[in-house]
C-alpha positions in Angstrom: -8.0 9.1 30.4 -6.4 6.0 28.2 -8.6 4.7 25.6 -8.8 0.9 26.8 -9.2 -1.4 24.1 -11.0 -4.9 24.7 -10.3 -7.6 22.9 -13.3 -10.3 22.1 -10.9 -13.5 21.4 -14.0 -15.7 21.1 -14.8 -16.3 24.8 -17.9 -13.5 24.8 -15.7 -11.4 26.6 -17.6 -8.5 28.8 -17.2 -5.1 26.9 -15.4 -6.3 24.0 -14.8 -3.5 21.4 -12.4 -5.2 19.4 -11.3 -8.1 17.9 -7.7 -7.1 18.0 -5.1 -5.6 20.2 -3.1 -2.2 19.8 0.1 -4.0 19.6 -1.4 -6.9 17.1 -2.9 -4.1 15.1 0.6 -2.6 14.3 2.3 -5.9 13.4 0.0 -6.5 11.3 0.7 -2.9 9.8 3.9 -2.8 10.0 4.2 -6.2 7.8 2.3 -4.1 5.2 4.8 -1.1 5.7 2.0 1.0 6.9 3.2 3.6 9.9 0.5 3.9 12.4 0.0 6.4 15.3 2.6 6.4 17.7 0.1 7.1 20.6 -1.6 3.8 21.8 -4.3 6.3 22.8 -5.5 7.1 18.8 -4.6 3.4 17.2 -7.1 2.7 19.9 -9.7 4.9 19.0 -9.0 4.2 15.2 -9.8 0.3 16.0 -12.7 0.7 17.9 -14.3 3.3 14.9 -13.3 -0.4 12.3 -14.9 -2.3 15.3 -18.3 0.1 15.1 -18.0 -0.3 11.1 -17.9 -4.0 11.5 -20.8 -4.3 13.8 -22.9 -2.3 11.1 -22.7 -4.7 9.1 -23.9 -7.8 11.0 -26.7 -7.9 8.6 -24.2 -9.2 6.1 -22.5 -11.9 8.2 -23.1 -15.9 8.1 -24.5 -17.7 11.2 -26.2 -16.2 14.5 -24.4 -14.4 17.5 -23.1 -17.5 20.0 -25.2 -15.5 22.9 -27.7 -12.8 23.1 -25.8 -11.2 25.9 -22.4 -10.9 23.9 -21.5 -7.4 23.4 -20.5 -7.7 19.5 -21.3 -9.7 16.8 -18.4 -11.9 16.9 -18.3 -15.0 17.8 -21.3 -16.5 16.0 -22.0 -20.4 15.1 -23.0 -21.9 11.9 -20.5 -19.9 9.8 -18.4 -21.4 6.8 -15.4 -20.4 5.4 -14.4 -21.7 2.3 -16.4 -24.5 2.9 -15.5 -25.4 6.5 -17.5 -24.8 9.8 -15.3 -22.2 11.9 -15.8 -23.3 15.7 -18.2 -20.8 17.7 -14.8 -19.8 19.9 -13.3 -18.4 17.1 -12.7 -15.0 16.1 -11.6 -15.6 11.6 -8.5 -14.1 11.0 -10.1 -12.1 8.1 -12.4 -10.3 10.4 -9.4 -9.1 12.4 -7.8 -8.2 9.1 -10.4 -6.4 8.1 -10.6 -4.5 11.2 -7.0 -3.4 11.0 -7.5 -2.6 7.3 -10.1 -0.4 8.4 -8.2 1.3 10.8 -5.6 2.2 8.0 -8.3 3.7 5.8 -9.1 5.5 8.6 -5.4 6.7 9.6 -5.3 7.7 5.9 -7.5 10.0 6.4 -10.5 8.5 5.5 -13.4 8.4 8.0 
């Protein structure tokens, strides 16, 4: 059975466990000349394990969840970046860098 990821893009999608796509997750890799997992099926369960990490830490992030019923953290209102308010639709770029980071530590072997 395929690992399905689902990708939150700000819109409090139902059963979002990422914040980033297979495909955008190697780009972004492959930019940094990191070789991922050829199957779909493992960079898949690698970005979900970063999405789980990520949601542990929601103690730690700005602002409040946009809806109690959202299924991760992300999006949330009343959060600044360097000093501007990110709109409550938006998913920051860092936190899908940081996801995809994570799933490199993870590919290296570190769990």
């Amino acid at each position: 059975m395929a690992i399905e990821i689902i990708v939150e893009d700000g819109t409090q999608i139902a059963n979002a466990n990422s914040f980033v796509s297979v495909a955008d997750a190697r780009i972004y890799a492959a930019n940094r000349g990191v070789a991922l997992p050829s199957s779909d099926d493992e960079l898949a369960a690698m970005l979900i394990k970063a999405s789980d990490y990520l949601e542990a830490q929601a103690e730690l992030f700005q602002g409040e969840r946009v809806s109690e019923t959202q299924d991760l953290q992300w999006p949330r209102t009343e959060v600044y970046i360097y000093g501007a308010l990110v709109p409550s639709n938006v998913i920051p770029k860092a936190l899908i860098s940081a996801q995809v980071q994570l799933a490199m530590v993870v590919n290296a072997g570190l769990d």
